[in-house]
Each structure stands twice: as structure tokens, then as C-alpha cells.
VMD Tcl script that builds the backbone (N, CA, C; Angstrom):
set m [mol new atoms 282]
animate dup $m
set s [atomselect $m all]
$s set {name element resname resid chain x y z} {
  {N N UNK 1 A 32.823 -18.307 3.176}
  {CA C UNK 1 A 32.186 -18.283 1.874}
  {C C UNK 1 A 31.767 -19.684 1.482}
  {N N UNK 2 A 31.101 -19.723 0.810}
  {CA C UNK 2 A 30.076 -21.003 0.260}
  {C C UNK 2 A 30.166 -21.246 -1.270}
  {N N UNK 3 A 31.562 -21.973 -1.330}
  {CA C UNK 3 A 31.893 -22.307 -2.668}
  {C C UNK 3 A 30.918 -23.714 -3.428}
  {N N UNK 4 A 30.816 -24.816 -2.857}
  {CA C UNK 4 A 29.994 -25.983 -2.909}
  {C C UNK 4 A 28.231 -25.592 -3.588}
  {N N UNK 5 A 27.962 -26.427 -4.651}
  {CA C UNK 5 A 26.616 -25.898 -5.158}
  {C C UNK 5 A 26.784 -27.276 -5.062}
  {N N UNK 6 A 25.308 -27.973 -5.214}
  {CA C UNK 6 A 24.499 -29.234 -5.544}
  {C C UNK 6 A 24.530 -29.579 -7.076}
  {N N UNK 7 A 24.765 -28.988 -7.803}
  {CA C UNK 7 A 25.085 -29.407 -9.223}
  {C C UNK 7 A 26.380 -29.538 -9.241}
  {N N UNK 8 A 27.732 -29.033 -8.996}
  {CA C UNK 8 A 28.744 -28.824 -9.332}
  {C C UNK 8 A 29.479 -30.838 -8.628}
  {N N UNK 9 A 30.071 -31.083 -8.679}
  {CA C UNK 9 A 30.609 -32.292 -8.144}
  {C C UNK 9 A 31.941 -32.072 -8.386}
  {N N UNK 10 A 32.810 -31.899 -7.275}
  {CA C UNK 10 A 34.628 -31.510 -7.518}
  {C C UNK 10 A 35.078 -32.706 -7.554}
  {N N UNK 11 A 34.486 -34.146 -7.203}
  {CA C UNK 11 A 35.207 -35.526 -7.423}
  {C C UNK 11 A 34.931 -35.592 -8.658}
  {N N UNK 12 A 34.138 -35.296 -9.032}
  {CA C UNK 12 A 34.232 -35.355 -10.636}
  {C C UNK 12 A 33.567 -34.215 -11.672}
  {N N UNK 13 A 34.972 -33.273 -11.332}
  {CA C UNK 13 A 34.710 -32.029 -12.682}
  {C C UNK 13 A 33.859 -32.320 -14.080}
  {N N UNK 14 A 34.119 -33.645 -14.714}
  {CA C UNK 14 A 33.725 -33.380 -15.567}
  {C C UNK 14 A 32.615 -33.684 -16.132}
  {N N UNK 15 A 31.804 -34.412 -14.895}
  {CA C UNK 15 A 30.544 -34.625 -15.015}
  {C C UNK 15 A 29.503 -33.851 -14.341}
  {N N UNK 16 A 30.066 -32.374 -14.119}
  {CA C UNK 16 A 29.409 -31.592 -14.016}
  {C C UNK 16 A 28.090 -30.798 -14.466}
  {N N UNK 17 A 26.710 -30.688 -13.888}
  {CA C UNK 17 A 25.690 -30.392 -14.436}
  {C C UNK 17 A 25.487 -28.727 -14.610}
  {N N UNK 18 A 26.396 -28.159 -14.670}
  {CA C UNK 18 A 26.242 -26.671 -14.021}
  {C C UNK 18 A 26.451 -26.056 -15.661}
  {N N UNK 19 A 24.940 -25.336 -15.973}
  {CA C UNK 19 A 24.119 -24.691 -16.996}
  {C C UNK 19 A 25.428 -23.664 -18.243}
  {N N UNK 20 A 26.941 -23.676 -17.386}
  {CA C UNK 20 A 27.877 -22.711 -18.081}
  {C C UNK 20 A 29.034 -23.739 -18.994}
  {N N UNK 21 A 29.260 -23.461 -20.300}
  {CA C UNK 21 A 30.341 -23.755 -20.575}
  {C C UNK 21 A 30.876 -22.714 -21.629}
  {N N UNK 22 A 32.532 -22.412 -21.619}
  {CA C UNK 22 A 32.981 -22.289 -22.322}
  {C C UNK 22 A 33.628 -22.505 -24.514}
  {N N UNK 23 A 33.251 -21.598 -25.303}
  {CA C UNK 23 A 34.472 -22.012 -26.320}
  {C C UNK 23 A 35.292 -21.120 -26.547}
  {N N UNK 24 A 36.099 -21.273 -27.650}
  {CA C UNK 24 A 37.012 -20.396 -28.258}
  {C C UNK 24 A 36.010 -19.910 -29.491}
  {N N UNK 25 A 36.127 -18.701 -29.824}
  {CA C UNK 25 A 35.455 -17.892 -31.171}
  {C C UNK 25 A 36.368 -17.164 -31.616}
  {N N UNK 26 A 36.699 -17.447 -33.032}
  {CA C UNK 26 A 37.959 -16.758 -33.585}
  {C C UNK 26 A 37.066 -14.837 -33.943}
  {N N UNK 27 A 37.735 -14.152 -33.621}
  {CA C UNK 27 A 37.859 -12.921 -33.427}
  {C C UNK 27 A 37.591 -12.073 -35.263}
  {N N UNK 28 A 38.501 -12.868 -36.204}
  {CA C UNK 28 A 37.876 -12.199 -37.709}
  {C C UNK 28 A 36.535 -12.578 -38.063}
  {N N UNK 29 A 36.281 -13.897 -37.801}
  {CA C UNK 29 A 35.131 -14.499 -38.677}
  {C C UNK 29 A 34.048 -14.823 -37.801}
  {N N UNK 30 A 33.979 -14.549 -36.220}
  {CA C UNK 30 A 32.713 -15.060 -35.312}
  {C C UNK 30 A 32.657 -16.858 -35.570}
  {N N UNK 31 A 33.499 -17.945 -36.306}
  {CA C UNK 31 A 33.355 -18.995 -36.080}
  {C C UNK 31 A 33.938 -19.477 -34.294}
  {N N UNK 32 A 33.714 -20.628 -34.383}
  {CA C UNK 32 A 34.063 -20.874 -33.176}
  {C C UNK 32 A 35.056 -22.635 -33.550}
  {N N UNK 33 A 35.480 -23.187 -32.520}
  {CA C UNK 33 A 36.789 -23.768 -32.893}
  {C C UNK 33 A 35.928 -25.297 -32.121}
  {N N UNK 34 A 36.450 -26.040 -32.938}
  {CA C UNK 34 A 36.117 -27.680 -32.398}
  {C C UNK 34 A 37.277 -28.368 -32.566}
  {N N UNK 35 A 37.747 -29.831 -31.986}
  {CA C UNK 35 A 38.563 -30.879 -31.936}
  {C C UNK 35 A 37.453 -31.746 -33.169}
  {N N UNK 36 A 38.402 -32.020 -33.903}
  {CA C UNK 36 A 38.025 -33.415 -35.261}
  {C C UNK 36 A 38.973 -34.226 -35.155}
  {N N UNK 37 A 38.139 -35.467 -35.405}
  {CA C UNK 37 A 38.930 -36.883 -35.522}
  {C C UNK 37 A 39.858 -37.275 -34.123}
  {N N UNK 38 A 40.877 -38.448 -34.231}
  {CA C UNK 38 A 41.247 -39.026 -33.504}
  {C C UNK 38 A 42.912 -38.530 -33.356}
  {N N UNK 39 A 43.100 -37.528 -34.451}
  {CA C UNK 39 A 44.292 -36.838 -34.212}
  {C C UNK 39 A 44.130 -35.400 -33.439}
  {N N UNK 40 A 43.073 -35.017 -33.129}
  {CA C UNK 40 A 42.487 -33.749 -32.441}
  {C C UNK 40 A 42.783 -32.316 -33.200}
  {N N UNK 41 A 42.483 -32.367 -34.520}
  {CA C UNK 41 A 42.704 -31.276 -35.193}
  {C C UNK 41 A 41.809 -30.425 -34.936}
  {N N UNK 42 A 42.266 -29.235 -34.830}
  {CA C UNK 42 A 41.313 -28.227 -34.628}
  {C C UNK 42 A 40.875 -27.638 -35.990}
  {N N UNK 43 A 39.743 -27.560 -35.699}
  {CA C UNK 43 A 38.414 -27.052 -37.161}
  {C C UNK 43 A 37.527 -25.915 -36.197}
  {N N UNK 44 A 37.249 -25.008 -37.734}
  {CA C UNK 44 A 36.105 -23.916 -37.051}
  {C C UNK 44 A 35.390 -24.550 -37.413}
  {N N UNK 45 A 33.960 -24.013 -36.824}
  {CA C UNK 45 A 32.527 -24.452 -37.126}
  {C C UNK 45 A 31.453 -23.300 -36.959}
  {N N UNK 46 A 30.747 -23.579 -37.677}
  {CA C UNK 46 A 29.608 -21.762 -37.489}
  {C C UNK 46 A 28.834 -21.958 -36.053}
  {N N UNK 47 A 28.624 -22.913 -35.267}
  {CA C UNK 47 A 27.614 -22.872 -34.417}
  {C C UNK 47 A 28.205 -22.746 -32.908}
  {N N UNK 48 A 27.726 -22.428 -32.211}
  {CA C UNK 48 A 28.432 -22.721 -31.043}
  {C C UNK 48 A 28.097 -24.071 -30.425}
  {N N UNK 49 A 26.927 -24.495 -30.779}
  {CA C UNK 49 A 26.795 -25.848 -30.427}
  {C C UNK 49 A 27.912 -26.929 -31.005}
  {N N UNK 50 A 28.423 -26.847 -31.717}
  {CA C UNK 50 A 29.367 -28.130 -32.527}
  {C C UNK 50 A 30.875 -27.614 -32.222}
  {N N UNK 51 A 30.952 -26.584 -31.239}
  {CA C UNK 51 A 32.409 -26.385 -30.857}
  {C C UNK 51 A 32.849 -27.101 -29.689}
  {N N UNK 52 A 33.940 -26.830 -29.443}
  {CA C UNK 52 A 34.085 -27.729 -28.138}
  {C C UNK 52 A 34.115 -26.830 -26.755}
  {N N UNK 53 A 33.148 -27.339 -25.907}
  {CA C UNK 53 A 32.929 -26.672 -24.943}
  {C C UNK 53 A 34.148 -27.356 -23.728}
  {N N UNK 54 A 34.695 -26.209 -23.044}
  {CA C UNK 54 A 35.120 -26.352 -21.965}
  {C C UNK 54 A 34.168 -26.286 -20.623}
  {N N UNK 55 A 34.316 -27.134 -19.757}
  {CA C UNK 55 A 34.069 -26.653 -18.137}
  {C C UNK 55 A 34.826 -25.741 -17.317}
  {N N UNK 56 A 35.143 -25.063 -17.865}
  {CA C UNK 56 A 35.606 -24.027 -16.798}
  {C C UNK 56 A 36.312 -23.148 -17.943}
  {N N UNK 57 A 36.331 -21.859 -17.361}
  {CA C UNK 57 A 36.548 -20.567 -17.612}
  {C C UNK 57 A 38.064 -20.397 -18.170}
  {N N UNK 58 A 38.800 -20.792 -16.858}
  {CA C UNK 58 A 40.185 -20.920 -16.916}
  {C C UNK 58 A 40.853 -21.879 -17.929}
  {N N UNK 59 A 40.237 -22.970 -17.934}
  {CA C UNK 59 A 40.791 -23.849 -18.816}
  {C C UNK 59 A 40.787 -23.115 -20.804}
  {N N UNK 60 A 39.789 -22.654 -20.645}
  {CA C UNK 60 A 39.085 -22.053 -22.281}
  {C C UNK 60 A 40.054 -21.226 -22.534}
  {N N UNK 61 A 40.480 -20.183 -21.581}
  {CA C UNK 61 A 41.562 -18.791 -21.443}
  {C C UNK 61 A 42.757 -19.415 -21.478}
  {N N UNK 62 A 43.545 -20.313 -20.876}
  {CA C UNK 62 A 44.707 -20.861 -21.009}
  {C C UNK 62 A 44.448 -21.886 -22.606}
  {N N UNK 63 A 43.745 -22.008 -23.481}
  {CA C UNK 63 A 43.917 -22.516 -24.636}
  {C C UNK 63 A 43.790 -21.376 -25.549}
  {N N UNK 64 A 43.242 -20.553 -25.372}
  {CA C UNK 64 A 42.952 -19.600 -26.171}
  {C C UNK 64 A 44.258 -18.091 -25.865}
  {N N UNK 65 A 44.906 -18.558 -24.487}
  {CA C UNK 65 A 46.125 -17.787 -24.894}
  {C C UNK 65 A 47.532 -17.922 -25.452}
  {N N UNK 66 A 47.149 -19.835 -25.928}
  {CA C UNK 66 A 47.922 -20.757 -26.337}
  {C C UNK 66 A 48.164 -20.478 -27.741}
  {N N UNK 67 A 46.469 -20.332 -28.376}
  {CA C UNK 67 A 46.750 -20.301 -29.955}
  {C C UNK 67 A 47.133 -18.720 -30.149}
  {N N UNK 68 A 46.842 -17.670 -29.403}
  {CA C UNK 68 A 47.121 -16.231 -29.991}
  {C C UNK 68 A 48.839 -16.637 -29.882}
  {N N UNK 69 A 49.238 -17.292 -28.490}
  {CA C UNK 69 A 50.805 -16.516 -28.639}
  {C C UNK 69 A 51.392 -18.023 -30.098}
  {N N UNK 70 A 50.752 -18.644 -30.582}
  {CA C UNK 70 A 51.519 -19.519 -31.340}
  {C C UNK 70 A 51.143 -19.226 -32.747}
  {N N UNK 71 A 50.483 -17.978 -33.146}
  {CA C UNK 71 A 50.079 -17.272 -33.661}
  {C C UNK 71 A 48.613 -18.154 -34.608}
  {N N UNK 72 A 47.960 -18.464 -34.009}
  {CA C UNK 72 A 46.949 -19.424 -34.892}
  {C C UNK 72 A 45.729 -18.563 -33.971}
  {N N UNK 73 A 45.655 -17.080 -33.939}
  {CA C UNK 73 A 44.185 -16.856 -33.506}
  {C C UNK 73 A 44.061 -15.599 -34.351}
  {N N UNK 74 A 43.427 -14.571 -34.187}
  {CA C UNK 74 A 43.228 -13.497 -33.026}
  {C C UNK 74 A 41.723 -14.504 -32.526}
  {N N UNK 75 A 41.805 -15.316 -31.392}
  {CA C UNK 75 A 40.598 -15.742 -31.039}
  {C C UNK 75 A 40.335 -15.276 -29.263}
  {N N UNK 76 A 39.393 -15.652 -29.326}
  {CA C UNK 76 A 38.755 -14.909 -27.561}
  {C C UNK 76 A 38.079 -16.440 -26.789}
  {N N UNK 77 A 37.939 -16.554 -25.473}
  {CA C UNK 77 A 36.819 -17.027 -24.706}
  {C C UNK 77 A 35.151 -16.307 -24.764}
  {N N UNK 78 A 34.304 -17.248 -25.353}
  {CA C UNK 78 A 32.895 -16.904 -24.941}
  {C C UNK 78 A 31.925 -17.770 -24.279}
  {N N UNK 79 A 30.723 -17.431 -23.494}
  {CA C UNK 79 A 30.088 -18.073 -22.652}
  {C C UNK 79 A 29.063 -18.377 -23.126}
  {N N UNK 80 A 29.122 -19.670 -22.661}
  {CA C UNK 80 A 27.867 -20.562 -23.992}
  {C C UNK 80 A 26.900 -20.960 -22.262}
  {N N UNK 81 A 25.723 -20.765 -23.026}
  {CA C UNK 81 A 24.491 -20.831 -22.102}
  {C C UNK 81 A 24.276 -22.613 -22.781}
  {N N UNK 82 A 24.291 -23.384 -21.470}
  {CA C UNK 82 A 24.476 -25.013 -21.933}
  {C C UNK 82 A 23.418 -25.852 -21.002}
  {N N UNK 83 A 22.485 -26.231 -21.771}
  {CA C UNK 83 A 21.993 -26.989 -21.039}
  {C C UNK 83 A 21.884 -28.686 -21.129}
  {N N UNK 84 A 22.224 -29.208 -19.766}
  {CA C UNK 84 A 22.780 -30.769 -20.266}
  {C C UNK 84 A 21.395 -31.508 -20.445}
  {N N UNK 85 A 22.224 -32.917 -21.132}
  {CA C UNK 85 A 20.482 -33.696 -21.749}
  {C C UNK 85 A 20.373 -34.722 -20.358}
  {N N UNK 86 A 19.309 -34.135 -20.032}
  {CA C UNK 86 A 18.786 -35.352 -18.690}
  {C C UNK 86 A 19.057 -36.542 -19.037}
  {N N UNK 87 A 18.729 -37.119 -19.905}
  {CA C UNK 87 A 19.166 -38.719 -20.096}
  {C C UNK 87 A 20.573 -38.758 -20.299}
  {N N UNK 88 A 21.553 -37.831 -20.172}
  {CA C UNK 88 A 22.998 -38.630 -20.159}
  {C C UNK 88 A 23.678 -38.245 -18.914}
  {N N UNK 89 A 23.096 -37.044 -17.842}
  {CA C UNK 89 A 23.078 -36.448 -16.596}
  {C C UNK 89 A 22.964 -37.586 -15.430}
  {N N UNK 90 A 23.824 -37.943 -14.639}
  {CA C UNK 90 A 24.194 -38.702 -13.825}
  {C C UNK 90 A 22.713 -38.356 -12.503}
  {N N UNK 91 A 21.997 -39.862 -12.085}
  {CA C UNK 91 A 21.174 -39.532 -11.101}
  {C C UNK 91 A 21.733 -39.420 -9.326}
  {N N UNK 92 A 21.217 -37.843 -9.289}
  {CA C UNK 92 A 21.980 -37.600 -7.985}
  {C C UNK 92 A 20.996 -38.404 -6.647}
  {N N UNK 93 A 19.755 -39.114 -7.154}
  {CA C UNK 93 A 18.995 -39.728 -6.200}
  {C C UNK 93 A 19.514 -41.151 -5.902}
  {N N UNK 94 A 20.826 -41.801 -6.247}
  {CA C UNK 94 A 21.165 -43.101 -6.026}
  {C C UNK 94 A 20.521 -43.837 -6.699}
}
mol reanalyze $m
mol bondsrecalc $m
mol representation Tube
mol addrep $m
């Protein structure tokens, strides 16, 4: 099988160019959940753009099964269609 894509870079996950990211969306109200400030409080926000996106699937699901069991949800994982800004996208031509 052919796990390896040309966008994806496993030396460095997180400068990944690949079009998918993750947030959390709380489940009563359709907001979705962001990190504020330098103490990392979590805040909703109406957009999905101003939430905090995860890279990966797994990571979003293991936070989001964090806040249901600590009772701060009913919230879910959803898939945010992401496209990165070329000027901050690392050049893969050297």
C-alpha cells in the first residue's frame, strides 16, 4: 500500500499542506471551540474558520473525548475543508 503523498511531509507533521483539517463543534449550539490567549483557554466561536484546527483526525477525537468524559461537551469532531495560504506554505522546489 502507498501511504506517502507529495503534500503530506511525516518529518514534519505540522507543516503539512494537505487540504483536511479537523475542529471540535459543540453539539447544542453548532459553535465550534478555539484556544485564547497565552493561558490556552478554550472559547467557542461561530465560524469554523477562527476555531482551532487540528492535523489529524485522531488527534481532534482524542480531545474531544477528553472534554465529553470531563463533562465540558456534548461536542463532536468535524471536517473542515482547509485550504493553506501559499505565501506561508513551505517551497517544496528548494
Amino acid at each position: 500500500m502507498h501511504f506517502w503523498a507529495p503534500d503530506i511531509d511525516p518529518s514534519h507533521p505540522m507543516e503539512c499542506t494537505h487540504p483536511e483539517r479537523y475542529a471540535i463543534q459543540r453539539l447544542d449550539n453548532g459553535s465550534y471551540l478555539a484556544i485564547e490567549g497565552s493561558e490556552q483557554r478554550v472559547h467557542d466561536v461561530a465560524v469554523a474558520s477562527e476555531a482551532y484546527l487540528f492535523h489529524t483526525h485522531e488527534a481532534a477525537l482524542r480531545a474531544a473525548q477528553q472534554l465529553n468524559q470531563t463533562g465540558r461537551g456534548p461536542v463532536d469532531v468535524v471536517k473542515i475543508e482547509w485550504e493553506p495560504d501559499p505565501d506561508l506554505t513551505p517551497s517544496l522546489r528548494g
